[in-house]
Kinemage of the C-alpha trace (Angstrom):
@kinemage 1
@onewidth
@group {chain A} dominant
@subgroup {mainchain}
@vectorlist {calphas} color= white
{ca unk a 1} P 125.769 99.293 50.523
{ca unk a 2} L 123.577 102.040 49.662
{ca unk a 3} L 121.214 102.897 47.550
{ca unk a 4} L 118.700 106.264 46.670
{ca unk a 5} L 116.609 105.332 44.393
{ca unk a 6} L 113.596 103.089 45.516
{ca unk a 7} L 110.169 103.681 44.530
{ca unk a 8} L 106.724 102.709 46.243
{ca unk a 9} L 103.587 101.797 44.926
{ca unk a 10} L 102.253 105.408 45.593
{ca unk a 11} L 103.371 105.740 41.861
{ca unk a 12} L 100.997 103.186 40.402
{ca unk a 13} L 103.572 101.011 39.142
{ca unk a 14} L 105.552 99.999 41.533
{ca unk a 15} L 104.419 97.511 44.657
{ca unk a 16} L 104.871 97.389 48.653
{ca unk a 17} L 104.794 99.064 50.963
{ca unk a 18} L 107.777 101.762 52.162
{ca unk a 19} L 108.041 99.792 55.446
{ca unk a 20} L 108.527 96.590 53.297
{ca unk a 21} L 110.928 98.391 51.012
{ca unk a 22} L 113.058 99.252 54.721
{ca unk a 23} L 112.991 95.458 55.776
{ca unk a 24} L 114.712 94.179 53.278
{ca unk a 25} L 117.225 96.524 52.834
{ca unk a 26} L 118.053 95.646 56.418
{ca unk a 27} L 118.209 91.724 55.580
{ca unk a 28} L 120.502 92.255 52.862
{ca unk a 29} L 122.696 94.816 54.598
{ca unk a 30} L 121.957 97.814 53.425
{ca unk a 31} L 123.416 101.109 55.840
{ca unk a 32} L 121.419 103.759 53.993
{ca unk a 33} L 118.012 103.472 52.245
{ca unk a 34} L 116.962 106.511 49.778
{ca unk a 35} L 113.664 106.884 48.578
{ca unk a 36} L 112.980 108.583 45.581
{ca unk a 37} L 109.442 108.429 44.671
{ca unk a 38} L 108.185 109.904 41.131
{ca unk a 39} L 107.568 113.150 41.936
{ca unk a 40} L 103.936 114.548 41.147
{ca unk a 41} L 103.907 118.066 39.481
{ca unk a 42} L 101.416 120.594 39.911
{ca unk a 43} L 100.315 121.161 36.289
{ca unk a 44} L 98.610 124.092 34.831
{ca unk a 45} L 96.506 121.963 32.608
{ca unk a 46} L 94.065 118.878 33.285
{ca unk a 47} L 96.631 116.590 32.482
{ca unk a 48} L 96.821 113.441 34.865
{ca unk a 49} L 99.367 111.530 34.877
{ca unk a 50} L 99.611 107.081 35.427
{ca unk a 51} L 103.271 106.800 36.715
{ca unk a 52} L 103.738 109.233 39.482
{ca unk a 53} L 102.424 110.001 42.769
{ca unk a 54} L 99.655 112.768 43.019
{ca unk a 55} L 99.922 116.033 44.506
{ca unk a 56} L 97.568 114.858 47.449
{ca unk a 57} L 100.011 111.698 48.152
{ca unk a 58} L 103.035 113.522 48.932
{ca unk a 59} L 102.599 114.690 52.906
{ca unk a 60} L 101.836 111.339 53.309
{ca unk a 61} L 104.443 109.799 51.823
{ca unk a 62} L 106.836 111.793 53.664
{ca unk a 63} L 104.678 111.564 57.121
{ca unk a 64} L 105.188 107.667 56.712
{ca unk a 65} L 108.741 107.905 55.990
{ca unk a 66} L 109.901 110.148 58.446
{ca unk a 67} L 107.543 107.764 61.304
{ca unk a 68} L 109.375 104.800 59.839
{ca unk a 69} L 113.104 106.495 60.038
{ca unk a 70} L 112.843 106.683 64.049
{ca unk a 71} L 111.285 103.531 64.232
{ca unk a 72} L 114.062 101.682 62.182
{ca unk a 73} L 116.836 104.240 63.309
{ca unk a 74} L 118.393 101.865 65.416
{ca unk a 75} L 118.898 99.859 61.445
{ca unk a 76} L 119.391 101.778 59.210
{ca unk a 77} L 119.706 105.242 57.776
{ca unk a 78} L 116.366 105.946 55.569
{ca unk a 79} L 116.825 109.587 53.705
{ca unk a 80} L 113.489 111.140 52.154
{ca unk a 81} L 113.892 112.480 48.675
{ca unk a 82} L 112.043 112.263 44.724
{ca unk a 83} L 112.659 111.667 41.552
{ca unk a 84} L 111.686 114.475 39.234
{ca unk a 85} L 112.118 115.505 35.596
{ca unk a 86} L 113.635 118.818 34.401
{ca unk a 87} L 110.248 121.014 33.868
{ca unk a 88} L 111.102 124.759 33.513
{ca unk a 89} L 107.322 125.905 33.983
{ca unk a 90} L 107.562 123.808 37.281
{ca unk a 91} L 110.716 124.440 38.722
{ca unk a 92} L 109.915 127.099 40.875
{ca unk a 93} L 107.321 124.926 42.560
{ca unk a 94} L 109.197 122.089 42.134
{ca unk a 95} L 111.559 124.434 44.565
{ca unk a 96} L 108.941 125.287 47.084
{ca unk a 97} L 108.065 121.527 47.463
{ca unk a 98} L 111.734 120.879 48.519
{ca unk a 99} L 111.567 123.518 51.100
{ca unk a 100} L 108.271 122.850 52.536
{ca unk a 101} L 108.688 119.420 52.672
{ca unk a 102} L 112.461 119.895 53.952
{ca unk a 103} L 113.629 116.811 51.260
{ca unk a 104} L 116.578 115.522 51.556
{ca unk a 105} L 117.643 115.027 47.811
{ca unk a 106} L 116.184 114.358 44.381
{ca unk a 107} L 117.581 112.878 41.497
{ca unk a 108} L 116.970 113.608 37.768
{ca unk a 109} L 114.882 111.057 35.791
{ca unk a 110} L 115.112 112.773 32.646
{ca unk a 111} L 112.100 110.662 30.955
{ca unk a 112} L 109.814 113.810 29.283
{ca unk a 113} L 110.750 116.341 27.503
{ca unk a 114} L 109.311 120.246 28.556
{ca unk a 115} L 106.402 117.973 30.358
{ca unk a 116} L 104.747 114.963 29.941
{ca unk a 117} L 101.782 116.834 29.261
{ca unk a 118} L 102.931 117.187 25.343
{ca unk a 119} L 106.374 116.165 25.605
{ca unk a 120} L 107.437 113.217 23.992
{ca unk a 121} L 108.671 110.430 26.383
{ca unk a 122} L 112.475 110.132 25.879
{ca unk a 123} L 113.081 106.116 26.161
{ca unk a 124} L 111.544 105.446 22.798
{ca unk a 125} L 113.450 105.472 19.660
{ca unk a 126} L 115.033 108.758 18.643
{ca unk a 127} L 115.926 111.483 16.172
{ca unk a 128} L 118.676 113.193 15.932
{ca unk a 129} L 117.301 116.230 17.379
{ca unk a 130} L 115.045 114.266 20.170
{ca unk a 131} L 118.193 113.043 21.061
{ca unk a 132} L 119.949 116.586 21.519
{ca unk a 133} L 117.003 117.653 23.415
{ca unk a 134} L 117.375 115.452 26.044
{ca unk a 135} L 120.897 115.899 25.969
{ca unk a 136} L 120.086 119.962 26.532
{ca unk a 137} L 117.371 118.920 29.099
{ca unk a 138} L 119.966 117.030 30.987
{ca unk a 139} L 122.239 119.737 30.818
{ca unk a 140} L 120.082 122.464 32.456
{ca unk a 141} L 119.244 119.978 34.914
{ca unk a 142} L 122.574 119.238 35.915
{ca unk a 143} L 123.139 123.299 35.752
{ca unk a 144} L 120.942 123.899 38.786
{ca unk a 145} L 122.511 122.589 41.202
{ca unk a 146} L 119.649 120.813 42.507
{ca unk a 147} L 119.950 116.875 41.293
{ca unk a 148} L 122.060 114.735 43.644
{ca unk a 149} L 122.374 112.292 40.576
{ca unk a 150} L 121.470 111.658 37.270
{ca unk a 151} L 119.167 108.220 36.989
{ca unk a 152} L 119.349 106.255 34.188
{ca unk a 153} L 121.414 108.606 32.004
{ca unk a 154} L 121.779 106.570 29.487
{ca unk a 155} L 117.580 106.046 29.069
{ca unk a 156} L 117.533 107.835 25.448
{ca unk a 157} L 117.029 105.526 22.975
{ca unk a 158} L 119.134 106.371 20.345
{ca unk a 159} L 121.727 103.793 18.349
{ca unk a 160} L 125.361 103.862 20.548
{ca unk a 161} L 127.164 103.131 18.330
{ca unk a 162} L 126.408 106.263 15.795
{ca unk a 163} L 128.529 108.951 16.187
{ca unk a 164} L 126.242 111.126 16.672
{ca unk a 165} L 125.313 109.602 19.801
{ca unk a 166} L 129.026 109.839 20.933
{ca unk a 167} L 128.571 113.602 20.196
{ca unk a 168} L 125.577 114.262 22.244
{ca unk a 169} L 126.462 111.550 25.221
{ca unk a 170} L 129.893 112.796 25.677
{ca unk a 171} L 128.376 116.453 26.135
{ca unk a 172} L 126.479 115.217 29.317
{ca unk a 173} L 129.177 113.102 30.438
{ca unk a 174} L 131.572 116.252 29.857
{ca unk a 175} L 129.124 118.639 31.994
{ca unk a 176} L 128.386 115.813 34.590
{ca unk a 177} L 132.347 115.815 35.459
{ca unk a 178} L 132.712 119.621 35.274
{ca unk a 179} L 129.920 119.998 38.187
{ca unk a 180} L 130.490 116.630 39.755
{ca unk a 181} L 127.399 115.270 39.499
{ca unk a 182} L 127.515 111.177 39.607
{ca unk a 183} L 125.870 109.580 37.008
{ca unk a 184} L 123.600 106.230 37.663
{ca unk a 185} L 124.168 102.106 36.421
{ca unk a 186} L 120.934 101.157 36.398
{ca unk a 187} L 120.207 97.704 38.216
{ca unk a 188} L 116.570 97.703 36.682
{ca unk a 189} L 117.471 98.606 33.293
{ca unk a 190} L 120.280 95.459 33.660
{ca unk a 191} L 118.513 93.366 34.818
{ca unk a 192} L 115.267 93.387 32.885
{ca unk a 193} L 117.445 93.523 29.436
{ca unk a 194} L 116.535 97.091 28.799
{ca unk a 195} L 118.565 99.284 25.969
{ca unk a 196} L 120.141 100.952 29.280
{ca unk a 197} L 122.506 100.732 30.956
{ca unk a 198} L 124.484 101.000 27.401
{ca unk a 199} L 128.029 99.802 26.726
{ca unk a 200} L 128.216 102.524 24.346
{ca unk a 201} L 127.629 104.613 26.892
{ca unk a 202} L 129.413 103.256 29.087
{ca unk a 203} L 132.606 103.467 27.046
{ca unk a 204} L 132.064 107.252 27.147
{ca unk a 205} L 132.094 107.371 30.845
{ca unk a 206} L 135.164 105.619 31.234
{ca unk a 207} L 136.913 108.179 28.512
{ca unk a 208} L 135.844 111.537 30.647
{ca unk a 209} L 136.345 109.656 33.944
{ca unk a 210} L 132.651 110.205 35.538
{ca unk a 211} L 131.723 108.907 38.986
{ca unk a 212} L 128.878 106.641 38.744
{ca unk a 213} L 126.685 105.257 41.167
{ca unk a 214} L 124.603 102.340 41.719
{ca unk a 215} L 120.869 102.430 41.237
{ca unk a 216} L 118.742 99.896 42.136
{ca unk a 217} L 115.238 101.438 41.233
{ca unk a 218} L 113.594 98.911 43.190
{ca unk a 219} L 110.124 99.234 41.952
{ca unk a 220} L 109.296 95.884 44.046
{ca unk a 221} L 111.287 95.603 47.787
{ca unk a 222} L 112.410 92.510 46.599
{ca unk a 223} L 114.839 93.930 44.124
{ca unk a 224} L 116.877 94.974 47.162
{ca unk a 225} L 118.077 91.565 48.241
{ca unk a 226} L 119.396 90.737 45.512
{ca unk a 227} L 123.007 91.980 46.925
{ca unk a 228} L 125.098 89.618 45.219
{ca unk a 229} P 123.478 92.335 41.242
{ca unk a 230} L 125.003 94.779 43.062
{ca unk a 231} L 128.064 93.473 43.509
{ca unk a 232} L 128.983 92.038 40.381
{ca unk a 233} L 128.290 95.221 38.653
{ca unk a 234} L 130.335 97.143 41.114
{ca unk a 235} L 133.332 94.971 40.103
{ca unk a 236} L 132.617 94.819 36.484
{ca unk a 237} L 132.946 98.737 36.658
{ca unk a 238} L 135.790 98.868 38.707
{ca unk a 239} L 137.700 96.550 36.106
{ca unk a 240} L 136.416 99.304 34.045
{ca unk a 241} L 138.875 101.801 36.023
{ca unk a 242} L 135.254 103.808 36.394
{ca unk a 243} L 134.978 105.108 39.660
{ca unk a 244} L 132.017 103.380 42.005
{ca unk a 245} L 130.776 105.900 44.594
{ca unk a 246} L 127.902 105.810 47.366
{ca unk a 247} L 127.686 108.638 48.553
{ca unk a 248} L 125.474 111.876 47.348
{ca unk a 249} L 124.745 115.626 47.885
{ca unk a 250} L 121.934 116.360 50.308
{ca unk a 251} L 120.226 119.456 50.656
{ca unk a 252} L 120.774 119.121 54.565
């Protein structure tokens, strides 16, 4: 097992510890542990934001991680990356940060549109044009070559079973096989009874034959021992005939 996205409670709402996080992904037999933080962004306003990391929090966050791979080598593989939003004004810094902090990955969380500074938050009901936004905003994202995976693709809150949403879905599904990027089944969206992961959606995925992967987007470390989730939603996709993959692009 595997899994890359894992939060901490550098993000404000999320709990324990990264070492704690590590542990039990070792009890329950994990080989690989990603973490994938919510990215902060350096904004040109005064905006502050409640659900990511700051600025100041992120050479510690990957100062612990990096003292808690070689201590837990010997255990398991721990990869260092973030989860970050398709910004334009920000993506050149966004860029920088990668470098600098020589990241392994990040995935897109597509939750904002533009910036959460203004932007409307994407996992609250809909319009029709809302809806092609994030569609678009997924789209660029994909585009750049930088997102290992898209998280919770299915997070727009729009009625499945319009076509309209068939329309705009299949487009990301479409551009997500053309540039093999995997797309995510959300363990924390399943589990909690959220409006993702989506049959709907799901029934577009298995028509243009996307990879997915499994997410658990432990925002408490217990969420990773619960091994026996992950398994029964890798075989309900495999009976599916959609392909189950673990592993993702890193930068290095």
């Amino acid at each position: 097992m595997r899994n890359y996205h894992t939060h901490t409670r550098r993000c404000y709402h999320a709990i324990d510890s990264e070492e704690e996080y590590i542990i039990n992904a070792i009890k329950a037999g994990y080989s690989e542990l990603g973490f994938s933080d919510h990215t902060p962004w350096r904004y040109h306003s005064s905006f502050h934001s409640s659900m990511r990391m700051e600025e100041d929090k992120l050479e510690g966050y990957v100062k612990t991680l990096r003292r808690l791979k070689e201590k837990y080598k010997n255990d398991i593989s721990i990869k260092i990356g973030l989860e970050c939003e398709y910004f334009p004004k920000y993506m050149d810094w966004l860029k920088e940060i990668i470098d600098e902090y020589e990241l392994d990955y990040i995935i897109l969380g597509n939750h904002f549109d533009d910036s959460d500074e203004t932007g409307i938050y994407f996992g609250r009901p809909l319009n029709k044009a809302q809806l092609k936004k994030y569609v678009d905003n997924c789209i660029k994202a994909i585009k750049t070559g930088l997102y290992s995976y898209v998280a919770h693709p299915d997070l727009a809150f729009f009625n499945a079973q319009d076509p309209y949403y068939y329309e705009q879905m299949k487009r990301l599904c479409l551009c997500a096989k053309e540039y093999q990027v995997p797309l995510e089944f959300n363990l924390l969206g399943y589990s909690t009874h959220r409006h993702y992961p989506s049959n709907g959606f799901l029934k577009i995925v298995q028509e243009v034959k996307n990879q997915m992967i499994i997410g658990v987007d432990a925002h408490e470390s217990q969420a990773l021992l619960n091994k026996d989730l992950y398994f029964q939603v890798k075989s309900f996709l495999e009976s599916l005939n959609i392909e189950v993959i673990e592993d993702i692009r890193f930068f290095r």
